[in-house]
OpenMM code with the backbone's topology and positions (N, CA, C; nanometers):
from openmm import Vec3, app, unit

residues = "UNK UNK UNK UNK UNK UNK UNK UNK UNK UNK UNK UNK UNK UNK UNK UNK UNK UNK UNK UNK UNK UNK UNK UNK UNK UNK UNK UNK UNK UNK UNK UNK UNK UNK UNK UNK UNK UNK UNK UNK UNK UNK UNK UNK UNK UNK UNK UNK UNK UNK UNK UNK UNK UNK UNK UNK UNK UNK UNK UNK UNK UNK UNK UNK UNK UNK UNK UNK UNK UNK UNK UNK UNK UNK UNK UNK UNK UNK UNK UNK UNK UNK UNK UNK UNK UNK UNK UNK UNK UNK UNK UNK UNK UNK UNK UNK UNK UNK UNK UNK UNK UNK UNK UNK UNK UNK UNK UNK UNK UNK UNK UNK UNK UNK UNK UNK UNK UNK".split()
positions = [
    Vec3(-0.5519, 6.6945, -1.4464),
    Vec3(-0.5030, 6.8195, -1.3931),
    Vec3(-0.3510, 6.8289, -1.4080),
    Vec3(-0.2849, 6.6951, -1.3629),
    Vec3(-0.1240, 6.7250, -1.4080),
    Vec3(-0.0908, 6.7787, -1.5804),
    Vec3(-0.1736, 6.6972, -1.6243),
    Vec3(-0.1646, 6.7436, -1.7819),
    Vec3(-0.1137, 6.9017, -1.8124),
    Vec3(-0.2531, 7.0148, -1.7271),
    Vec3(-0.2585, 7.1163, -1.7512),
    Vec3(-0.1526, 7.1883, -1.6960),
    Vec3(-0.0700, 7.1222, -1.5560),
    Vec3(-0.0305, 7.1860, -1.4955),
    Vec3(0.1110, 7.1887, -1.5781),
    Vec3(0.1420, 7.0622, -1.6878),
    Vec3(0.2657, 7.0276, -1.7459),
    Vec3(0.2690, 7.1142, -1.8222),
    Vec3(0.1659, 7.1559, -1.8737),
    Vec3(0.1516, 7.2661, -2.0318),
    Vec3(0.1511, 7.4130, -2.0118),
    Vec3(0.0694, 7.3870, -1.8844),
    Vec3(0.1806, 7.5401, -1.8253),
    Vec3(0.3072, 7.5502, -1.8060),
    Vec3(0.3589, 7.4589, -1.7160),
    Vec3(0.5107, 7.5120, -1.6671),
    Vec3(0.5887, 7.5145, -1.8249),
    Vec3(0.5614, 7.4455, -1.9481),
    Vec3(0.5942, 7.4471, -2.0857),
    Vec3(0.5909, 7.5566, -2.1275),
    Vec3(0.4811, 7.6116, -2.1309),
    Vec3(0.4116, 7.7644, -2.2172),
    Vec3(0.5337, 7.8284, -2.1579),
    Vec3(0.5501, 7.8267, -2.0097),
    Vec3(0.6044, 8.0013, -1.9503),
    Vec3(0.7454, 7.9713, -1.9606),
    Vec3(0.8136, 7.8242, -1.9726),
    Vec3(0.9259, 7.7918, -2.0405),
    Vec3(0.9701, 7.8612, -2.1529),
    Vec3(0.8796, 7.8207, -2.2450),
    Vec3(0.9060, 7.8938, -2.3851),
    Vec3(0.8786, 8.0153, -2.3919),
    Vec3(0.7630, 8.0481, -2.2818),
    Vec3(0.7864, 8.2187, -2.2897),
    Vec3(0.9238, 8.3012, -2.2582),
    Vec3(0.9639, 8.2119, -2.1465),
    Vec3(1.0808, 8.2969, -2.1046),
    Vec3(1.2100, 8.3004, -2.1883),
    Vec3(1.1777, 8.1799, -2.3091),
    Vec3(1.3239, 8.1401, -2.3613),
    Vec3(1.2682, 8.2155, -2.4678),
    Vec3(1.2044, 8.3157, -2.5148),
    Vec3(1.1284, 8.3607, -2.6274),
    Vec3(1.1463, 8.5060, -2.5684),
    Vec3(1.1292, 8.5587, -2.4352),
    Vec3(1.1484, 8.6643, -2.4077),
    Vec3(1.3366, 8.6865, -2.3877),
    Vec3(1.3838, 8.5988, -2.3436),
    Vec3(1.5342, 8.6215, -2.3420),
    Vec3(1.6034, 8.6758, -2.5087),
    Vec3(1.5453, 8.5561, -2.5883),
    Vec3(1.5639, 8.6099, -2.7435),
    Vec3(1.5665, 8.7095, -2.7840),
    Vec3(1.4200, 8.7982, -2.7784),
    Vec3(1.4150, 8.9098, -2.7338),
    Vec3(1.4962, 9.0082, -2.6912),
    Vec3(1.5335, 9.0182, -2.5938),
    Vec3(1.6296, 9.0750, -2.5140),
    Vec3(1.7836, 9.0744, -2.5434),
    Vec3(1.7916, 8.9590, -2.6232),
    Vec3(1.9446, 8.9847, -2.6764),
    Vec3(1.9430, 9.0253, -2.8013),
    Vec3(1.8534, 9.0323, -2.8890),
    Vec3(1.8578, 9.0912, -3.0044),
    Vec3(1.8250, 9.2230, -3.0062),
    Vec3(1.7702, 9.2969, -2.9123),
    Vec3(1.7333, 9.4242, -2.8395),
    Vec3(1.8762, 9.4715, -2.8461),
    Vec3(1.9464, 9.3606, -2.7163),
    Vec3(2.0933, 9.4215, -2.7295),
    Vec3(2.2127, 9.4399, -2.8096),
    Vec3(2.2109, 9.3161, -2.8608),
    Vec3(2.2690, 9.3704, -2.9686),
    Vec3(2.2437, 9.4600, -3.0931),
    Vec3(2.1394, 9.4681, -3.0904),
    Vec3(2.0891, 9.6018, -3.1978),
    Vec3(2.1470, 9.7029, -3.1273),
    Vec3(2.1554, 9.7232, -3.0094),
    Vec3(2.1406, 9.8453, -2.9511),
    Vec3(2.2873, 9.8762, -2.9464),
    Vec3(2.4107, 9.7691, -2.9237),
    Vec3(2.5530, 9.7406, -2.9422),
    Vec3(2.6062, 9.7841, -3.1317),
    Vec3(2.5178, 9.7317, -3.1723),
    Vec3(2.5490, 9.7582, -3.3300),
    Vec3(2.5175, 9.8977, -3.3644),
    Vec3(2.4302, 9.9903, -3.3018),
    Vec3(2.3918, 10.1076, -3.3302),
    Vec3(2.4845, 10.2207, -3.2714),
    Vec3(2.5644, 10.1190, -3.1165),
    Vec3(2.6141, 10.2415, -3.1006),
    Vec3(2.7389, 10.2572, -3.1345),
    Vec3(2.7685, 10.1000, -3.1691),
    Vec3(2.9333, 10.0973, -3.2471),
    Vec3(2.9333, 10.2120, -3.3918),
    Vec3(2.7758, 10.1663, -3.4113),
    Vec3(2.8184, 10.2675, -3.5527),
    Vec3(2.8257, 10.4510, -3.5416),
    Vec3(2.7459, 10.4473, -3.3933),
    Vec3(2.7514, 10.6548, -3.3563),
    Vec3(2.9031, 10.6084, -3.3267),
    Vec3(2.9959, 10.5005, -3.2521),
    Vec3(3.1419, 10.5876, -3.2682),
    Vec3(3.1991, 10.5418, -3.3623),
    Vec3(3.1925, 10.4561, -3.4817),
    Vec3(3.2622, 10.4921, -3.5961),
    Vec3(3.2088, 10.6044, -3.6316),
    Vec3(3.1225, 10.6710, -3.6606),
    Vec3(3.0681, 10.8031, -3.6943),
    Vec3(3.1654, 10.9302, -3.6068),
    Vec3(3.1756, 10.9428, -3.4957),
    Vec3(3.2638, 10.9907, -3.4361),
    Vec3(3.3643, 11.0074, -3.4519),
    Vec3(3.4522, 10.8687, -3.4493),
    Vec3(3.5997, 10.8539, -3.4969),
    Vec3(3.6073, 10.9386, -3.6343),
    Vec3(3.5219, 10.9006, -3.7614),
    Vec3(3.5263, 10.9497, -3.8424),
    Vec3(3.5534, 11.1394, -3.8873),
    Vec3(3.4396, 11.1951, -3.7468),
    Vec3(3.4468, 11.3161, -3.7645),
    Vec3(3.5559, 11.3838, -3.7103),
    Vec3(3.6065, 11.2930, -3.5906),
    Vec3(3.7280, 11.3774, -3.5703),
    Vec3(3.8811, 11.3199, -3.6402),
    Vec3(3.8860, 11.2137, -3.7644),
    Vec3(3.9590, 11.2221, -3.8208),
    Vec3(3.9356, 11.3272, -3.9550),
    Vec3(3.8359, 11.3583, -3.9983),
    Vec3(3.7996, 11.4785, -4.0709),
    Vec3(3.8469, 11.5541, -3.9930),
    Vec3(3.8039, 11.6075, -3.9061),
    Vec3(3.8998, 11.7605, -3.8748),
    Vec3(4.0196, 11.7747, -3.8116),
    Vec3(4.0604, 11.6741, -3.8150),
    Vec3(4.2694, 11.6656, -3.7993),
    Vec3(4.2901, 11.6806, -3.9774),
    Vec3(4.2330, 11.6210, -4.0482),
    Vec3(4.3022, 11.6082, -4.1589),
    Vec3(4.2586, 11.7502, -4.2773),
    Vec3(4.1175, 11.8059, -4.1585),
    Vec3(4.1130, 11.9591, -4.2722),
    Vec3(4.1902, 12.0909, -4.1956),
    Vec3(4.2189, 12.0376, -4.0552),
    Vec3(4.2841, 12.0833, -3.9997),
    Vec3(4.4518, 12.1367, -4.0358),
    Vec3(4.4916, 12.0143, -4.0701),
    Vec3(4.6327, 11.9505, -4.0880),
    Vec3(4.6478, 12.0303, -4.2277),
    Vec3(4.5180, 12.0073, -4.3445),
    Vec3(4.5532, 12.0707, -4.4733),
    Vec3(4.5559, 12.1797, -4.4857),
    Vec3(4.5021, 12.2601, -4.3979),
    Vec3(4.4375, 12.3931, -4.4022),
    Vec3(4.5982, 12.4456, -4.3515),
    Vec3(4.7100, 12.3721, -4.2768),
    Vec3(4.7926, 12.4458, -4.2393),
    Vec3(4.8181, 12.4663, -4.0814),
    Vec3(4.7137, 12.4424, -4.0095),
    Vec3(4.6796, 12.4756, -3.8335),
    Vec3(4.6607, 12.3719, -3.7674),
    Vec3(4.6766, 12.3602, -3.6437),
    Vec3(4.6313, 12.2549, -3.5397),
    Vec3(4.4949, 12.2363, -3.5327),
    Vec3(4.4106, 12.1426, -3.5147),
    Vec3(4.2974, 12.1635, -3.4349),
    Vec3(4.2919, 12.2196, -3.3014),
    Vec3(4.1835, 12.2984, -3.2879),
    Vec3(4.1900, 12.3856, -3.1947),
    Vec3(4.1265, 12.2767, -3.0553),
    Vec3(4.1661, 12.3518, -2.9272),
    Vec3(4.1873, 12.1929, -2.7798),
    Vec3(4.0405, 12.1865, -2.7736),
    Vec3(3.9351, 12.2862, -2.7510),
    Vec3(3.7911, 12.2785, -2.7820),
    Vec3(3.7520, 12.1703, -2.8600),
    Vec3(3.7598, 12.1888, -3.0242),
    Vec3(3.7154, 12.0785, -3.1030),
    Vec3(3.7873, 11.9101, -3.0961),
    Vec3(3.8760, 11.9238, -3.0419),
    Vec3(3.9378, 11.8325, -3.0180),
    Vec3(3.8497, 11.7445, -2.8805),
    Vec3(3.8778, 11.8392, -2.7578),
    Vec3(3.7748, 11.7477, -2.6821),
    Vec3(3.6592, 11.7393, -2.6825),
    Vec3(3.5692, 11.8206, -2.7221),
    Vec3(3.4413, 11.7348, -2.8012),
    Vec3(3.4363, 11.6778, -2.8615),
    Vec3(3.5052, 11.6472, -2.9635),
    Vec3(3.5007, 11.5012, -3.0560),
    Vec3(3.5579, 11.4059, -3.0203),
    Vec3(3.6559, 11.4259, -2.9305),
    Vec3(3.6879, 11.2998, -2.8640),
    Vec3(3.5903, 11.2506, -2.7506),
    Vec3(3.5309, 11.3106, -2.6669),
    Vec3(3.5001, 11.2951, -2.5777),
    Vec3(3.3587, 11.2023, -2.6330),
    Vec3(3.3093, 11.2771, -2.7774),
    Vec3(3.1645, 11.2026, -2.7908),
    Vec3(3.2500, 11.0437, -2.8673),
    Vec3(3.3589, 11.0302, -2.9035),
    Vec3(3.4366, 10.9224, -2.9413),
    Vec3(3.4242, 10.8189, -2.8046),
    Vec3(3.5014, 10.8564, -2.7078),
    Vec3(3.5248, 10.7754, -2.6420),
    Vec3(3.3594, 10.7500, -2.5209),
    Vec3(3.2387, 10.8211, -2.5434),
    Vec3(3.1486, 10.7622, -2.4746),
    Vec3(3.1000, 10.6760, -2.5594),
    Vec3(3.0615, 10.6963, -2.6715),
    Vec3(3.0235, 10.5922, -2.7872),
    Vec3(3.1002, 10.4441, -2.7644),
    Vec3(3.2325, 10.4738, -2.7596),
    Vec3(3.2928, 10.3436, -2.7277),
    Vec3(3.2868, 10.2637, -2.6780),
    Vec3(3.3223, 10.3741, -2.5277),
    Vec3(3.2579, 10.2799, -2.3903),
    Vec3(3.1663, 10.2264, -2.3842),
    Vec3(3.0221, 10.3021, -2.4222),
    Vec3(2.8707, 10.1986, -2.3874),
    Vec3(2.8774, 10.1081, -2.4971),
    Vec3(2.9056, 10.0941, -2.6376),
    Vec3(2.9341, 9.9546, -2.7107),
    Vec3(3.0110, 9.8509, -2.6740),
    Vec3(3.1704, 9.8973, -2.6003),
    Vec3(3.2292, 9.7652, -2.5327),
    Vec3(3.1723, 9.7855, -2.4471),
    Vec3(3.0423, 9.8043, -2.3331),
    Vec3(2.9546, 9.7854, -2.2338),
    Vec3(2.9169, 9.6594, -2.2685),
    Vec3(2.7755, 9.7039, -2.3847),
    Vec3(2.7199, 9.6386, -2.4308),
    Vec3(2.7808, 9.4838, -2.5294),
    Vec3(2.8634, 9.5332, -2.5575),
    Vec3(2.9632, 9.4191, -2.6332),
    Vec3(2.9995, 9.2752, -2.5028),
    Vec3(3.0214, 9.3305, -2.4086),
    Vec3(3.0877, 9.2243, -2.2922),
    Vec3(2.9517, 9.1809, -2.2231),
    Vec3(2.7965, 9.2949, -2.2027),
    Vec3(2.6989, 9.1967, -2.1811),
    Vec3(2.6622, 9.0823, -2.2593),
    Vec3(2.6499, 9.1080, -2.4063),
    Vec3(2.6568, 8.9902, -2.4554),
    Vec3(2.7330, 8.8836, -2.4682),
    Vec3(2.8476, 8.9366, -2.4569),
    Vec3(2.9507, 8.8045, -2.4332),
    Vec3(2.9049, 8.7156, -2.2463),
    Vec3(2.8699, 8.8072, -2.1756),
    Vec3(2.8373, 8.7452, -2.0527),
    Vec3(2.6824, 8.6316, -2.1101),
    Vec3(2.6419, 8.7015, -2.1479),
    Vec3(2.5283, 8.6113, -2.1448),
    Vec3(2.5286, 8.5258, -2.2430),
    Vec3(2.6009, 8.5249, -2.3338),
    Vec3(2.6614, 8.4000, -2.4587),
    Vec3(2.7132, 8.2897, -2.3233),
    Vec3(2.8066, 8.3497, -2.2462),
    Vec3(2.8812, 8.2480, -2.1695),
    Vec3(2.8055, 8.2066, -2.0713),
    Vec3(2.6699, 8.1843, -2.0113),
    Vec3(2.5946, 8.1647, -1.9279),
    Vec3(2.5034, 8.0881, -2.0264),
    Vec3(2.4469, 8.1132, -2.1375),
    Vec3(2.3761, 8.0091, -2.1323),
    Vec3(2.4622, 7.9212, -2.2161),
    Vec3(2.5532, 7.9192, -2.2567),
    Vec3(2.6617, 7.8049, -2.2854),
    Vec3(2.6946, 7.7059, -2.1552),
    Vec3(2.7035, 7.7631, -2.0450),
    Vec3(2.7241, 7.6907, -1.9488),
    Vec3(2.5866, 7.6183, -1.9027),
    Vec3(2.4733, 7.7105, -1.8881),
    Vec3(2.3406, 7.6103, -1.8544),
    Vec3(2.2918, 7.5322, -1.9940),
    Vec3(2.3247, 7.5557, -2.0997),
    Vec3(2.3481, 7.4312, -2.1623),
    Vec3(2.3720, 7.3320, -2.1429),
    Vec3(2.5527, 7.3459, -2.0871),
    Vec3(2.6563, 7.2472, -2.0406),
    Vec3(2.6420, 7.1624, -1.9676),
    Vec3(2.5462, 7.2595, -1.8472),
    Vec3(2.5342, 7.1781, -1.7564),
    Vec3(2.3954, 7.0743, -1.7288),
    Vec3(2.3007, 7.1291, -1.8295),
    Vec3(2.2000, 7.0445, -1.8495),
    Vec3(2.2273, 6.9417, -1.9632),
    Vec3(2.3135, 6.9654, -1.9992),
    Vec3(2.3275, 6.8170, -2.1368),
    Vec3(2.4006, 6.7255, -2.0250),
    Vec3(2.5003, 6.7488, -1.9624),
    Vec3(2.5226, 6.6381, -1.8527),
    Vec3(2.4801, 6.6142, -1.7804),
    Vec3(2.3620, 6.6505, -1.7122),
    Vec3(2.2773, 6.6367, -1.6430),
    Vec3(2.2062, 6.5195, -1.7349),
    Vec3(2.1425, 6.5588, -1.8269),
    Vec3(2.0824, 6.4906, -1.9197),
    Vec3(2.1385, 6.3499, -1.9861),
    Vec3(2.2383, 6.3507, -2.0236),
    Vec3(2.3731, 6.2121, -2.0558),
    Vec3(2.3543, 6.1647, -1.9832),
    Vec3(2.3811, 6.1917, -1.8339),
    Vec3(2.3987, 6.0921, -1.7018),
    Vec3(2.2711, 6.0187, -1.6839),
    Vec3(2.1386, 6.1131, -1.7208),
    Vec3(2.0870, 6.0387, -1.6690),
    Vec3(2.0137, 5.9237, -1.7210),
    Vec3(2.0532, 5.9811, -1.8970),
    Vec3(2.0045, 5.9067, -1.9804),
    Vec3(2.0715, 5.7232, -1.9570),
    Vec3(2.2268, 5.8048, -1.9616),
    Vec3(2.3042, 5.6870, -1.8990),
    Vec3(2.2641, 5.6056, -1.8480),
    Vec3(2.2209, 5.6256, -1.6820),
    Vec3(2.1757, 5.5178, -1.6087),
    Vec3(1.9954, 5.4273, -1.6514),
    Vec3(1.9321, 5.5114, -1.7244),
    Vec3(1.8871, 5.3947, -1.7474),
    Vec3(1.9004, 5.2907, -1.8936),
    Vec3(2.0086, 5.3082, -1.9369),
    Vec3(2.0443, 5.2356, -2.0160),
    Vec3(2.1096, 5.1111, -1.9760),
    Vec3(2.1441, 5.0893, -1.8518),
    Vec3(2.1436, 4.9459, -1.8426),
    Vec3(2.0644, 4.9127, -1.6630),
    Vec3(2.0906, 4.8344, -1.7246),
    Vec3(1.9897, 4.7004, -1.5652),
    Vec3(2.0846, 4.6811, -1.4401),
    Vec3(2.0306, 4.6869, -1.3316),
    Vec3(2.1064, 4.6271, -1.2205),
    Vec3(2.1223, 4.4604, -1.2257),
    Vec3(2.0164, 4.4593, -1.2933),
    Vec3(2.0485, 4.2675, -1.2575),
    Vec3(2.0539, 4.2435, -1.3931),
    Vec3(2.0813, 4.2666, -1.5115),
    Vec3(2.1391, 4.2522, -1.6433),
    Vec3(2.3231, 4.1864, -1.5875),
    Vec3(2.3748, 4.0942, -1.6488),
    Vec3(2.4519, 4.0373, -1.6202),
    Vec3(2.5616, 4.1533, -1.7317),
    Vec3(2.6874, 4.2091, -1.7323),
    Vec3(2.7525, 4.2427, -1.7663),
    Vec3(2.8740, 4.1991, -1.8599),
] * unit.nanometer
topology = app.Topology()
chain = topology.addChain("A")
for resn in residues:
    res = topology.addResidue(resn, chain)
    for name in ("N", "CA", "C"):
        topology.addAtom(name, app.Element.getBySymbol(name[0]), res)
């Protein structure tokens, strides 16, 4: 029965480290898609400063803050999304961290004997 009970707590291990995977490649797709709607953005409102600019006229304050405005939400939710992944890069770097020394130490101690002469 321990057997089964080991191969479970295993399975839902790897499930969860299989569903996290998941989940960050979700996000960052979803970070890469929206970096590219505001380069797309940026783009359109440097097009119309510059057919603006040729044509002779200002851009008018209307077109201006709509294209900025869809500029700078695009932005924002990519560096959103940009700093969740950096959070969660830095978390499991640390439960890494902290399970490999966990792990060293303990490997450590049984690498030698109490009554092994030194």
């Amino acid at each position: 029965m321990a057997l089964l009970d080991r191969l479970k707590q295993e399975l839902d291990r790897a499930g969860k480290v299989a569903q996290d995977a998941f989940d960050d490649g979700k996000t960052r797709l979803e970070a890469f898609r929206t970096r590219q709607l505001a380069d797309k953005s940026a783009q359109s409102l440097g097009y119309a400063v510059f057919r603006a600019k040729k044509s002779g006229r200002e851009l008018d304050a209307a077109t201006y803050d709509r294209l900025a405005a869809t500029l700078e939400t695009h932005d924002s939710e990519a560096a959103r999304l940009e700093a969740e992944i950096e959070l969660k890069r830095q978390q499991s770097a640390a439960s890494r961290g902290s399970s490999s020394t966990t792990g060293s130490s303990a490997s450590g101690a049984s690498d030698t004997y109490p009554s092994s002469p030194s």
